[in-house]
N, C-alpha and C positions, 0 to 999 in steps of 0.2 A: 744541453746539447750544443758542441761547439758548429760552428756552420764548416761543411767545410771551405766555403767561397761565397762572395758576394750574393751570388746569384742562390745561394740557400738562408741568407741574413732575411730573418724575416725585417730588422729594422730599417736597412738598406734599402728591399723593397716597398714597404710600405713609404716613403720618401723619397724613390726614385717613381713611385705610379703616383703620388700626389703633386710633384713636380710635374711629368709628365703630362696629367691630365690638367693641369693649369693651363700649360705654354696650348696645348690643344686647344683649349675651351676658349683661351686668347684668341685662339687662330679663329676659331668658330662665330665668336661675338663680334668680328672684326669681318666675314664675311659676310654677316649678317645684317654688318651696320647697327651692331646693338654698341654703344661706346659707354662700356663700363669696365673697370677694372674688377679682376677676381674677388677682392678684398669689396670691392663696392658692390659688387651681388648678393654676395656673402651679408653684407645689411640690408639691400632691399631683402632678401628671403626671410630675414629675422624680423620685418619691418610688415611683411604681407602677415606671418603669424599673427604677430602682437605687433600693432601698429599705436603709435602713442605713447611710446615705453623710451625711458629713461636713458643717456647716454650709457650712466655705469649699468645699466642689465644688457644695453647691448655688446659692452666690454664683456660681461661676465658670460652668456650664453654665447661667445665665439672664441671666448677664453685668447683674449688681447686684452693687452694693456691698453690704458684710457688715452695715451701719448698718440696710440696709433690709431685709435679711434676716432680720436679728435679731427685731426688732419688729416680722415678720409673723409671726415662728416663735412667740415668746410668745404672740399671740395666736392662735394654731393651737393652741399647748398648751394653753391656757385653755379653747377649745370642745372640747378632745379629739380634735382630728383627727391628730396626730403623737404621740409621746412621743419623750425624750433618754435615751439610755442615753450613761455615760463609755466612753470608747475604753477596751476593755483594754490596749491598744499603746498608747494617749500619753495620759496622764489630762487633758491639758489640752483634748484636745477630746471633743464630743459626737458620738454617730452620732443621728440622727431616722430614725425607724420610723414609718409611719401606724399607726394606732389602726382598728379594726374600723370605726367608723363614721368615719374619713377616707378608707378604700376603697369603703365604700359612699359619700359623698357625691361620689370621684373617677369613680367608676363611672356614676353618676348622670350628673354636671357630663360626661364624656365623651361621652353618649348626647349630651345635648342639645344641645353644642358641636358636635359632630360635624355634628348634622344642622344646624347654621348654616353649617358650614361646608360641606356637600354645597348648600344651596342657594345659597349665593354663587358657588357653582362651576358648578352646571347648564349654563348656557347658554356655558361655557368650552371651545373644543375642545381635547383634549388639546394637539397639537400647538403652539396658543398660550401657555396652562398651561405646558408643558415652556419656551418660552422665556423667560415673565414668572421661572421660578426661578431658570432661566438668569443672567438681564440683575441677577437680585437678588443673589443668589450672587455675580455679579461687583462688584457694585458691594459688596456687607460686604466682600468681600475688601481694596477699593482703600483702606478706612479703617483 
């Protein structure tokens, strides 16, 4: 199905609401006094799951490259929201652990995301919800 305009690309949108809901969520953690970047939430939340875990699973479960992981993580250790301890099992890698105050700023960043994302969803009935995940679901899988 061709779209006839942007505003029926389902590509376009998915891209322009994942843009959108950044520069928001920016705006949000910054009124908040929560000072993390999107990209550094994005690790404390993979970091509260599995906490202890390896730079490359954090690369792989956010599906980034390691280039760009690396040079978030530095500066995650700089403000103190992670530390590296060496693997005792393979010294060549690290494990990241949050740091006291990277649980409280994920904790924080969670509340507030949270309720961004409860009010983008409001007026959603489940039943459409369930198939937008559906339709996305299918379409990551086809790439």
């Amino acid at each position: 199905m061709k779209p006839e305009g942007l505003d029926q690309n389902i590509i376009y949108l998915c891209a322009e609401f994942s843009h959108r809901f950044s520069q928001v969520l920016a705006a949000e953690f910054k009124q908040h006094n929560i000072d993390v970047t999107a990209e550094q939430f994005s690790i404390l939340v993979v970091l509260w799951y599995r906490d202890g875990i390896s730079q490359k699973e954090i690369s792989e479960q956010l599906n980034r490259d390691k280039t760009t992981i690396t040079r978030v993580l530095m500066n995650m250790k700089k403000n103190k929201l992670i530390r590296q301890v060496t693997d005792a099992e393979d010294n060549r890698s690290n494990l990241i652990f949050l740091t006291a105050k990277g649980k409280a700023i994920q904790k924080a960043g969670v509340q507030v995301s949270g309720q961004l994302y409860m009010k983008v969803l409001k007026d959603i009935p489940q039943a459409q919800l369930l198939t937008g995940i559906q339709v996305l679901q299918k379409m990551l899988l086809a790439l």
